[in-house]
C-alpha positions as MATLAB code, in Angstrom:
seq = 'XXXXXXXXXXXXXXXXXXXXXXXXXXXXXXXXXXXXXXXXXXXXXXXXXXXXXXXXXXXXXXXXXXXXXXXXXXXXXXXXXXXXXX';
ca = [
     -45.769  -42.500  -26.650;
     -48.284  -40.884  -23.645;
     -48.604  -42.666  -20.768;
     -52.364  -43.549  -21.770;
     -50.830  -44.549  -25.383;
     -48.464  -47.203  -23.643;
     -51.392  -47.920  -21.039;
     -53.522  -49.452  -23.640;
     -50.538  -51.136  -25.441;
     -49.374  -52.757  -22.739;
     -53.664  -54.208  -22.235;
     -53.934  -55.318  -25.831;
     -50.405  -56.545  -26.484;
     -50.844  -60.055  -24.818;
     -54.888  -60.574  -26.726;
     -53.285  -60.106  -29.919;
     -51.254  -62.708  -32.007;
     -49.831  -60.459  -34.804;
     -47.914  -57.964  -32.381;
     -46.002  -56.678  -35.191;
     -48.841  -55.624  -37.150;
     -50.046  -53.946  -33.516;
     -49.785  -49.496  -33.180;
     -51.375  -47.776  -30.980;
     -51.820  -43.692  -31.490;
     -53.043  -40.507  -30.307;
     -54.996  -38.530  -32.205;
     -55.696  -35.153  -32.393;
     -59.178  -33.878  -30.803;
     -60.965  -30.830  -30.917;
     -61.517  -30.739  -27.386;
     -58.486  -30.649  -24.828;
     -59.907  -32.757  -22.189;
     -60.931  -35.643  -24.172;
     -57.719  -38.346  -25.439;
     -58.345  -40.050  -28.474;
     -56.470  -43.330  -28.926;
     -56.700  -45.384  -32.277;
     -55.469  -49.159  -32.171;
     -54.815  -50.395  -35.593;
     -53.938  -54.054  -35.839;
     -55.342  -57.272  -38.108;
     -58.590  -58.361  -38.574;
     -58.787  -61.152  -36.695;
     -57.256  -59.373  -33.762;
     -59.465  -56.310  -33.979;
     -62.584  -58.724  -33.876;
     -61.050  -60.322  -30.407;
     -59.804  -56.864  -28.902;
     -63.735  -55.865  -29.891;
     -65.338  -58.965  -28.648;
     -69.066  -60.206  -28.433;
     -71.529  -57.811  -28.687;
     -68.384  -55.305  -27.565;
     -67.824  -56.698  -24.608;
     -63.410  -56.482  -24.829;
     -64.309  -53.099  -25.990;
     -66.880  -52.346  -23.355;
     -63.931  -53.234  -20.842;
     -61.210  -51.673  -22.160;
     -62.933  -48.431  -22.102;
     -64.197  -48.740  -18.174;
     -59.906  -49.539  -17.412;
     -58.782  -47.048  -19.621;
     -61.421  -44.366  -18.103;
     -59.985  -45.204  -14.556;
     -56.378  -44.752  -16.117;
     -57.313  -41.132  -17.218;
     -59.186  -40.350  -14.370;
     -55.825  -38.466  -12.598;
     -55.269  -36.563  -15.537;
     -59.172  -35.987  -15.847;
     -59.766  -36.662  -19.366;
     -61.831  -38.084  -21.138;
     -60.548  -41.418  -23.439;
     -62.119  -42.221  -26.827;
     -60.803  -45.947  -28.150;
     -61.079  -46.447  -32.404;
     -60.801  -49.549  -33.521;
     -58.946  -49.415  -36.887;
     -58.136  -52.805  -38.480;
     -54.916  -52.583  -40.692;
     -55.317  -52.473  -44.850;
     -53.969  -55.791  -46.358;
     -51.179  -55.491  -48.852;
     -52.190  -57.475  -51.287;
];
């Protein structure tokens, strides 16, 4: 796990009630100064870590942009809910 990967984890962790259900991954990007982190959990937490009109979201992306800022990147946040296994 990156330091920005266990950054965000360690943010999100305590808003989300399924923790097990909880990853949080790099992804590859085409460009080598942007990071791109997805954050796959359950619906219900996705909607929270989101938040009203993308508010969570909106803040989680000003943090994590100060978090990158020494390594000067650039950090992308997807919001991936988890597929059911029904």
């Amino acid at each position: 796990m990156s330091n920005l990967e266990e950054v965000l984890y360690n943010l999100v962790k305590p808003m989300v009630d399924n923790v097990d259900a909880l990853r949080v991954e790099e992804k590859t990007s085409s460009n080598p100064r942007e990071v791109v982190i997805g954050i796959h959990a359950d619906d219900e937490d996705i909607a929270r870590l989101i938040g009203r009109k993308g508010s969570m979201a909106s803040a989680l992306r000003q943090v994590m942009s100060v978090a990158s800022h020494r390594e000067d990147k650039k950090v992308t946040i997807k919001f991936e809910q988890e597929k059911d296994a029904d």
